[in-house]
C-alpha positions in Angstrom: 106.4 117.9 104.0 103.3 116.1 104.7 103.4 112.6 106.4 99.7 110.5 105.7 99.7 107.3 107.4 96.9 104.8 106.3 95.3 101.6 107.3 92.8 99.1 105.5 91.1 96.7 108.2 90.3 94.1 105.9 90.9 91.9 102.8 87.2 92.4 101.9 87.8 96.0 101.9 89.7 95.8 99.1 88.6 97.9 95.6 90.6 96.4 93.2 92.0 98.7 89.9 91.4 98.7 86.2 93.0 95.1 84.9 96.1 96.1 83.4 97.5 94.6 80.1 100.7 94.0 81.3 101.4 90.5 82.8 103.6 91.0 86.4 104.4 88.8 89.1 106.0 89.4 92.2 109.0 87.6 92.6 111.3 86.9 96.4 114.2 88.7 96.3 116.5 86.3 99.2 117.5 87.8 102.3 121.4 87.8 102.2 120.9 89.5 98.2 122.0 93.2 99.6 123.7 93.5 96.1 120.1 93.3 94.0 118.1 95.0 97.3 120.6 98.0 96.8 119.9 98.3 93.8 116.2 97.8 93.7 116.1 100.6 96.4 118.3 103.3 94.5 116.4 102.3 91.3 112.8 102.7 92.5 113.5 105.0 95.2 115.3 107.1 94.2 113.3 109.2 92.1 111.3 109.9 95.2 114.2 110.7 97.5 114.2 106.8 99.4 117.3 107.6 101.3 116.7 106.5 105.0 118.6 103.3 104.5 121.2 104.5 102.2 123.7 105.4 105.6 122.8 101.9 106.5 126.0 98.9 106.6 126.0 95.8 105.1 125.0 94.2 108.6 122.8 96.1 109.7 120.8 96.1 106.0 121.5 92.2 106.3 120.3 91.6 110.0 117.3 93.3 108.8 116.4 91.7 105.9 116.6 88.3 107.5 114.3 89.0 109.8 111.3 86.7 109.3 108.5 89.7 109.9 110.2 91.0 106.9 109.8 90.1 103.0 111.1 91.5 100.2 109.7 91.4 96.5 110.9 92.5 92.7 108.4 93.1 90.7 109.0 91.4 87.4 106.9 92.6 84.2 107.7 89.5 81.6 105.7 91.2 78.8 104.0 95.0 79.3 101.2 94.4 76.5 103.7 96.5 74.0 105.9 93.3 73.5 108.4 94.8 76.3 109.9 92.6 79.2 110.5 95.1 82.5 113.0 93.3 85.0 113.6 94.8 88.0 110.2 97.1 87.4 109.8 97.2 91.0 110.3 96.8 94.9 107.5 95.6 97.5 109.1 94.9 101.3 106.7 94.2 104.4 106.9 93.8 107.6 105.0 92.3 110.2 104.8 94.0 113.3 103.6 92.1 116.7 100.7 94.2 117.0 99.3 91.4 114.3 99.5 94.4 111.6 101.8 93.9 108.1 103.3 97.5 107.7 104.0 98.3 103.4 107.0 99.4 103.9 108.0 100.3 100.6 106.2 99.8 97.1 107.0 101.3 94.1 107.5 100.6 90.5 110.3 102.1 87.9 108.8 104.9 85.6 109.2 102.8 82.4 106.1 101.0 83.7 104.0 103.8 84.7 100.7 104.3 83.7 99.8 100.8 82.7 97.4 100.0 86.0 100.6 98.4 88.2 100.3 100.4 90.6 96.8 99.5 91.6 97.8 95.6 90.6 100.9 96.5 93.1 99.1 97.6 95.9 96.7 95.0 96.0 99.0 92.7 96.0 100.5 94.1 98.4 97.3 94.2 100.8 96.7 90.5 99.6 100.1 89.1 100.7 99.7 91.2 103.8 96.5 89.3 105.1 97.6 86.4 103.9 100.4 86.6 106.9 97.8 86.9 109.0 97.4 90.4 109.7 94.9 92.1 111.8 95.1 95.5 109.4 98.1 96.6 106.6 99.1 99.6 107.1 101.5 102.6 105.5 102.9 105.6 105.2 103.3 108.4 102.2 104.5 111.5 101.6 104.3 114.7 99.5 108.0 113.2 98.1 106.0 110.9 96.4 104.3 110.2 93.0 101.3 112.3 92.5 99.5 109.2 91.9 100.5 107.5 95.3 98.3 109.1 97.7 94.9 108.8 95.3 95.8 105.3 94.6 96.3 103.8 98.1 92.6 106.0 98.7 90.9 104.0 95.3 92.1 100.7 96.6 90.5 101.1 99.8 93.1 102.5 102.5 91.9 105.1 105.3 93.9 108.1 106.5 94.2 107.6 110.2 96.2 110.9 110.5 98.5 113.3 109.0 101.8 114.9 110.5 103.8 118.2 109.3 107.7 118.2 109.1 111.0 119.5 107.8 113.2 117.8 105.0 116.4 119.0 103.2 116.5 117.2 100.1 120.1 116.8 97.7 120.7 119.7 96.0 
C-alpha cells in the first residue's frame, strides 16, 4: 500500500469544486453518541477497509471523542437534486493538534451520493471548518484503500503531497 500525506497552508489556497445540485449540510454528531459514530464509521468506512478503531472499547472511543481538539460531523443530504433525502450520507471528524495544525481525520461520503460534486463540497468544508479553528495548515492522510477519486480530489482542491510512505496490509478475506 501506498501512504500520501498532504497539507494545504491556507484558506486562500483553496480551489473550490463544480457546485453540486444536491443541497448538504454538515451536521454535529455529540460526543457521548458512540451508538450513531459506530455506525457512521462501519457505514462510510467500511467500503474502504476503516478498521483501526473497530478493536477500540466504548471508553476509549468515548474519551476520545470528547476531547475538545476533536469534532465529529454527519453529513446530511436533505434533497440530492433527484427528489432523494440521504441521512447519514457521510462522516467528517478533525482534530486539532498543538502544533496549531487541524488533521482530516476521516471524510467520506456513502456511495448512494457519489458522483454528485460532495466530495469536493466535503472537502472544502472540511479545509473551511479547519481554519476556522484556527489552524496554521490542515493536513491528511490517504491511501491506495481508498476511492479512486480521493487522491485527485484532495490534489483539485488545493492540498500538497508532502511525502509518501510504502507498507504492508492484510485486508479481510
Amino acid at each position: 500500500m501506498v501512504r500520501t500525506y498532504l497539507r494545504i497552508a491556507a484558506l486562500d489556497a483553496v480551489r473550490p469544486g463544480r457546485p453540486t445540485p444536491a443541497r448538504a449540510h454538515l451536521e454535529p454528531l455529540p460526543p457521548g453518541d458512540l451508538a450513531t459514530w459506530r455506525a457512521l464509521y462501519a457505514r462510510i468506512g467500511g467500503p474502504w477497509h476503516w478498521h483501526d478503531r473497530d478493536a477500540w472499547d466504548d471508553a476509549r472511543l468515548a474519551t476520545y471523542l470528547s476531547d475538545p481538539a476533536v469534532r465529529t460531523w454527519c453529513v446530511e443530504v436533505p434533497d440530492d437534486g433527484q427528489g432523494q433525502a440521504h441521512h447519514d450520507a457521510g462522516l467528517l471528524e478533525l482534530c486539532q493538534h498543538p502544533d496549531g495544525s487541524v488533521e482530516i481525520v476521516y471524510l467520506g461520503l456513502h456511495e448512494s451520493v457519489s458522483g454528485r460534486g460532495l466530495g469536493a463540497w466535503l472537502v472544502c468544508e472540511a479545509i473551511a471548518r479547519g481554519f476556522a479553528l484556527g489552524a496554521s495548515s490542515v493536513w491528511l492522510h490517504t491511501c491506495t484503500l481508498d476511492g479512486p477519486a480521493a487522491l485527485p480530489n484532495y490534489l483539485a482542491r488545493g492540498f500538497v503531497i508532502e511525502r509518501t510512505e510504502t507498507y504492508e496490509a492484510t485486508l479481510p478475506g
